[in-house]
C-alpha positions as CSV (number, residue, x, y, z in Angstrom):
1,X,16.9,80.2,-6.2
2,X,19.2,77.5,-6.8
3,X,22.2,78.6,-4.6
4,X,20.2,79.0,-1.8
5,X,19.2,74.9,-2.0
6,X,22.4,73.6,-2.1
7,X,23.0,75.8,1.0
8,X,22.9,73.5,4.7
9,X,20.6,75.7,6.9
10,X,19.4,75.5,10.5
11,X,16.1,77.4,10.8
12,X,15.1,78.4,14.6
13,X,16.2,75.0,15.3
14,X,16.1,74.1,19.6
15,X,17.4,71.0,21.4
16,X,17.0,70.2,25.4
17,X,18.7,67.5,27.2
18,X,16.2,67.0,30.1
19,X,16.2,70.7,31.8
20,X,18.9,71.9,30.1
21,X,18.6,73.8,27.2
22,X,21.2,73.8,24.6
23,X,20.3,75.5,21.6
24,X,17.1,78.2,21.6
25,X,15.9,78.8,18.3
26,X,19.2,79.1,16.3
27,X,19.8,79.5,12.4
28,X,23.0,79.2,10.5
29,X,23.5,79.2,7.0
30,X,26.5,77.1,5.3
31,X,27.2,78.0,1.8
32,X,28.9,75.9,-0.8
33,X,33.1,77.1,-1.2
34,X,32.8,78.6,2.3
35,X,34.6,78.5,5.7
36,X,32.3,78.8,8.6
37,X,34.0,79.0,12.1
38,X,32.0,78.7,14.7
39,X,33.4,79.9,18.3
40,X,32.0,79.9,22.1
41,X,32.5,78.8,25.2
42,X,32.7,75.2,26.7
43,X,29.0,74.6,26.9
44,X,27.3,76.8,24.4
45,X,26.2,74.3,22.5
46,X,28.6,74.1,19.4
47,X,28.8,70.4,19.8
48,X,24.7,70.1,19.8
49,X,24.5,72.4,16.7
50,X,26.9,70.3,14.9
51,X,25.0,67.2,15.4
52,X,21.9,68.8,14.9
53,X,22.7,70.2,11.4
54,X,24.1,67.2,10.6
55,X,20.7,65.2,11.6
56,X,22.9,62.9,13.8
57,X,20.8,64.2,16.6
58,X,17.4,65.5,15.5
59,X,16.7,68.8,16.8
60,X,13.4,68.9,19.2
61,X,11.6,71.8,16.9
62,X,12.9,73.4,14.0
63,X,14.1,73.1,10.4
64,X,16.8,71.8,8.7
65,X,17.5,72.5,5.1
66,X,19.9,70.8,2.7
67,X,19.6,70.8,-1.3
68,X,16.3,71.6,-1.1
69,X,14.9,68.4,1.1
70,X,13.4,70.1,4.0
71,X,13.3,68.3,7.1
72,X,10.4,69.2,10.1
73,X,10.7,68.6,13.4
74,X,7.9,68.9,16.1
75,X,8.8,67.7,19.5
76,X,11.6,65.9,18.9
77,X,10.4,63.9,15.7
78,X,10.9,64.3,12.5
79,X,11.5,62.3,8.6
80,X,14.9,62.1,7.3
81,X,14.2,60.9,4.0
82,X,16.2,61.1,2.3
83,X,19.4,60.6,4.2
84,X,21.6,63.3,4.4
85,X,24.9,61.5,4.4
86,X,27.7,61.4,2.7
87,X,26.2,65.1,1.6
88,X,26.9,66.0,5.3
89,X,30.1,64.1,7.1
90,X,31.1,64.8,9.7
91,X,34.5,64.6,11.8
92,X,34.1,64.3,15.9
93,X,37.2,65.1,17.9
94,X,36.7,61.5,19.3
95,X,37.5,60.5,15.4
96,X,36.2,57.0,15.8
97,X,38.8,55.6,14.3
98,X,38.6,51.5,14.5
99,X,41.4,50.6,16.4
100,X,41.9,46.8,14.4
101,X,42.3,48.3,11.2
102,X,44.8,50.2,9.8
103,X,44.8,54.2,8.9
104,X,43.9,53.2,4.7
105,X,41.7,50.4,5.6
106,X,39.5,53.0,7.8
107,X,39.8,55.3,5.0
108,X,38.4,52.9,2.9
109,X,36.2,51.2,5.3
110,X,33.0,53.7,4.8
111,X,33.3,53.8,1.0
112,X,33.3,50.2,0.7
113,X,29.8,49.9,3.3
114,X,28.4,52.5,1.0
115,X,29.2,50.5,-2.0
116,X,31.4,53.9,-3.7
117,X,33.7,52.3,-5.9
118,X,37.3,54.3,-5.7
119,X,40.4,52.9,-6.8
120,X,43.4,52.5,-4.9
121,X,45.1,55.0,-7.1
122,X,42.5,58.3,-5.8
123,X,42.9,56.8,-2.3
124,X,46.4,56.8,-2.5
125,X,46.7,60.3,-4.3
126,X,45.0,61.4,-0.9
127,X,46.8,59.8,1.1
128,X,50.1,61.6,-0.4
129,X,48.3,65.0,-0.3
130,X,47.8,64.9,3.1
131,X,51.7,63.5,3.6
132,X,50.3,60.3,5.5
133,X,52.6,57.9,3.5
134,X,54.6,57.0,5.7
135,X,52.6,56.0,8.5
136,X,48.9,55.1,6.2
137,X,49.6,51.2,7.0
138,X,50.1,51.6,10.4
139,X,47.3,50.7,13.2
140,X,45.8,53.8,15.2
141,X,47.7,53.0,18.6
142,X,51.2,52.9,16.3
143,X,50.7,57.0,15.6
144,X,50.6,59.9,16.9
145,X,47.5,61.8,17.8
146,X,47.5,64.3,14.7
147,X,48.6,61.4,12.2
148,X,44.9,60.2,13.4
149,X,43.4,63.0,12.7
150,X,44.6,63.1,9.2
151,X,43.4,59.6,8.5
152,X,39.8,61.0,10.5
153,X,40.0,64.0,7.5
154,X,41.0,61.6,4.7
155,X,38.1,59.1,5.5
156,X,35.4,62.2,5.2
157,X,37.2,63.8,2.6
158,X,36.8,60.4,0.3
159,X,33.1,60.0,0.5
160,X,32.8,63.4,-1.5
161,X,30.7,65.2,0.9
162,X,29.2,68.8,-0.4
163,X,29.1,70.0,3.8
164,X,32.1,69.1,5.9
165,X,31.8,69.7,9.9
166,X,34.6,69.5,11.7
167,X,34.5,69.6,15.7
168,X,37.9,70.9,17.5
169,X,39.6,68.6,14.8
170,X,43.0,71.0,15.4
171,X,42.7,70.7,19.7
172,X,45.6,68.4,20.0
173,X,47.4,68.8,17.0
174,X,51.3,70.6,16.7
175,X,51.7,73.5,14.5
176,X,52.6,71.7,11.1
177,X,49.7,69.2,11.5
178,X,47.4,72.2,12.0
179,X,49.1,73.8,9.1
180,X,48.5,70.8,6.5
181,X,44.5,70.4,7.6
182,X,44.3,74.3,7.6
183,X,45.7,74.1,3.8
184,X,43.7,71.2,2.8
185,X,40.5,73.1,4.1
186,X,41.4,76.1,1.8
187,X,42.2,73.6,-1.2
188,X,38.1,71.9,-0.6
189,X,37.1,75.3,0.4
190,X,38.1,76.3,-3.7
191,X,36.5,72.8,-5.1
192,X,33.0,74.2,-3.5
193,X,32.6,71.9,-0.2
194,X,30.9,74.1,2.8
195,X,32.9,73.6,5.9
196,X,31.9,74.3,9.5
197,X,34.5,74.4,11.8
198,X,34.4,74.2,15.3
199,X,37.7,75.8,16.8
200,X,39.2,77.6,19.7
201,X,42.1,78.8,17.5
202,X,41.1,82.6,16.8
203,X,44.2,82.8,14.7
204,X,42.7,80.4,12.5
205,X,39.1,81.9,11.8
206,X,40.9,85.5,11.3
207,X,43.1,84.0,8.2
208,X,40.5,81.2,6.7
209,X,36.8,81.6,8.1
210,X,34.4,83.0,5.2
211,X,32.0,83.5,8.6
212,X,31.9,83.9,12.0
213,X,29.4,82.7,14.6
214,X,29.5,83.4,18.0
215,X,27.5,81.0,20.0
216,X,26.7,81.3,23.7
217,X,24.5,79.5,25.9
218,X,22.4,77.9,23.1
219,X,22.3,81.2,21.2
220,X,23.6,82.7,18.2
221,X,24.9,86.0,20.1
222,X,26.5,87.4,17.3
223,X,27.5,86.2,13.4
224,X,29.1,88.3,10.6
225,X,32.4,87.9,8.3
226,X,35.5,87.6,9.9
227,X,35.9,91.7,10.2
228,X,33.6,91.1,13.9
229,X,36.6,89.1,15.7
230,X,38.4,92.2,15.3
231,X,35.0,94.4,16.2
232,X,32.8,92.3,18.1
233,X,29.9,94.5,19.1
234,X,28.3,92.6,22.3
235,X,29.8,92.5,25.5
236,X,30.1,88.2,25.9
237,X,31.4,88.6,22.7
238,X,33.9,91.0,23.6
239,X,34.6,88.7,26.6
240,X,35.1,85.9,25.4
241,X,37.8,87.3,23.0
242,X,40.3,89.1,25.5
243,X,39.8,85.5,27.3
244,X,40.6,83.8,24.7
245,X,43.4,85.8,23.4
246,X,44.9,86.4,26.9
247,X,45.2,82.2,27.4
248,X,46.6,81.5,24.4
């Protein structure tokens, strides 16, 4: 079926590091115009999934699937041809943002290495949506931690990616800078991007996440729509929420 190709999927996919085992067999499906939010504890292996799905790190056995290319891995090895990205992009908390450039020039830094023509006028018409204006000519140490993180958004968003992944991109931001990414997540959400978002805001996946997973120690302990935040059915699920609700 054709939906189901342009989905991102992780089939029984498992990653080690050395004795440590951080994902056992886990699948995860991402569908195109959806917001998947994916929540655990420090160490469950969120991190690792994203990179996994996103082929950044391959995966030690399993399958991931994206527009149909399947790609196989057997002890830690595996093809990816063709490459995955810009399909996939992802956003690390760390941002990467090159510290000699300014925030437009690492916008336009990964289109240009890619060879994707854009003019400065779409560049710029992002640049107002996300309100960065004022402070797009400015070098990273110049701003403030969230205007970073818009530039971070703004340089995945222009590649055109179908699959976004975002890991704890809203940790450190105030509440109006959490507001604008949340509302330009809806707004790619409705042009057909899948999104996977790591958070620890609960508040967040209740109003915007499509789908919920619950991950815990390397497994997938419990996934459904956003209804199971308010109904979680296993205990460490059930834990984890009054935890998380109580600290925040």
């Amino acid at each position: 079926m054709h939906q189901s190709e342009s989905n991102l999927r992780a089939i029984n996919i498992s990653k080690s590091y050395g004795s440590l085992q951080a994902l056992k067999d886990v699948n995860i499906d991402i569908n195109p115009g959806t917001i998947t939010t994916l929540i655990g504890p420090s160490g469950s292996g969120k991190s690792t999934l994203l990179k996994a799905l996103s082929l950044l790190e391959y995966p030690d056995e399993g399958t991931v699937s994206l527009n149909g290319n399947n790609y196989v891995f057997k002890n830690g090895k595996g093809d990816v041809t063709p490459v995955p990205w810009p399909d996939i992009t992802v956003v690390f908390q760390q941002l990467f943002l090159w510290p000699h450039l300014t925030l437009k020039q690492n916008i336009l830094l990964p289109l240009k290495k890619r060879g994707i023509k854009k003019d400065d006028k779409t560049v710029n018409e992002l640049i107002d949506q996300l309100e960065m204006a004022t402070f797009a000519d400015r070098y990273p140490n110049e701003v403030s931690i969230g205007q970073r993180q818009l530039a971070a958004i703004a340089r995945a968003i222009s590649l055109n990616p179908k699959f976004l992944l975002l890991d704890e991109i809203t940790s450190a931001l105030d509440i109006e800078y959490v507001s604008k990414i949340l509302s330009k997540l809806d707004q790619l959400k409705n042009e057909g991007i899948g999104i996977l978002l790591i958070t620890h805001i609960i508040g967040f996946a209740k109003r915007n996440a499509d789908q919920v997973v619950f991950l815990d120690g390397g497994n997938v302990v419990e996934s459904g729509g956003v209804e199971i935040l308010a109904n979680p059915k296993s205990d460490r699920m059930k834990e984890f929420l009054s935890l998380m609700i109580s600290a925040h």
